[in-house]
Each structure stands twice: as structure tokens, then as C-alpha cells.
C-alpha positions in Angstrom: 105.8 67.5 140.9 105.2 65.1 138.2 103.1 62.2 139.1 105.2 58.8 139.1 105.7 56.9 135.6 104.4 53.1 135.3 106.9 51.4 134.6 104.9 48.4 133.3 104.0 51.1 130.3 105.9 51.4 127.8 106.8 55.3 126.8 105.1 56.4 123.6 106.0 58.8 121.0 103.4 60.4 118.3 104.1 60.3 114.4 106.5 63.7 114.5 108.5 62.4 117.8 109.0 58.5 115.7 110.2 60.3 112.9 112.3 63.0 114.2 114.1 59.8 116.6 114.5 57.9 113.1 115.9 61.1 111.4 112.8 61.4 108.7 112.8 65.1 107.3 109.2 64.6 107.5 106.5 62.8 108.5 105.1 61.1 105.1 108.4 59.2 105.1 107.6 57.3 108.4 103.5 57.5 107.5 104.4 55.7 104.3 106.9 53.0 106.1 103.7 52.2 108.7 101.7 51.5 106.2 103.1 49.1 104.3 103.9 47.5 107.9 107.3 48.1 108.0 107.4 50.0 111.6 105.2 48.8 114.2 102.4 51.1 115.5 99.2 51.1 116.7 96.2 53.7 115.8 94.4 55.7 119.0 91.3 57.5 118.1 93.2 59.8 114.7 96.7 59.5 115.9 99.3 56.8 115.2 101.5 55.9 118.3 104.7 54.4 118.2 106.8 52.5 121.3 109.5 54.6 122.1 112.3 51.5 122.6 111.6 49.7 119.4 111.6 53.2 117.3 115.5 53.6 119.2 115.9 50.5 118.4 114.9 50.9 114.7 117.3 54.4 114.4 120.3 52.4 115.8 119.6 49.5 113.3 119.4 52.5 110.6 121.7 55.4 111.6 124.4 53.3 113.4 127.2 55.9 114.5 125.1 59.1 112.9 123.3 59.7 115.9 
């Protein structure tokens, strides 16, 4: 069994998950958008992390009805 998600934390995607959600054929593309500040992020340790709802929210704003 999986232990219980808090939902007071937001769900968090890495730099491949952000840019397969925004429909980048790679990862450069969304590397490049962060930054110049365009997508909101935050760095941990290497890694760039991304919230999950404002990425969706980002692909709707971008993709409308492709998704």
C-alpha cells in the first residue's frame, strides 16, 4: 500500500515530466523557457522541479483542444 499523499503539497513533476505535459519534443525547449523565467520552477540539489497544476495549467493555455 502506498503511504497517504499530503494534500497541503503540491504534486511535482521533474524537467522530462514538465515537458512531455507541455508537449516539448525535448527537454532544451522547456530548459531554455525556465531560464529566461518564462515557466516557474524551482532548483533542488541538480534537478529543476516544476508544480504539476500550473505546468497543466500552462499546456491548456498553450495546446488548447490538442491535448
Amino acid at each position: 500500500m502506498a503511504p497517504a499523499r499530503d494534500p497541503q503539497i503540491p504534486e511535482l513533476l521533474t524537467l522530462p515530466e514538465a515537458a512531455a505535459r507541455l508537449g516539448y519534443s525535448s527537454r532544451q525547449a522547456l530548459l531554455n523557457r525556465y531560464n529566461r523565467g518564462e515557466v516557474p520552477g524551482a532548483e533542488a540539489g541538480r534537478s529543476i522541479i516544476f508544480r504539476a497544476d500550473l505546468i497543466d495549467e500552462m499546456a491548456r493555455a498553450e495546446l488548447g483542444d490538442q491535448q
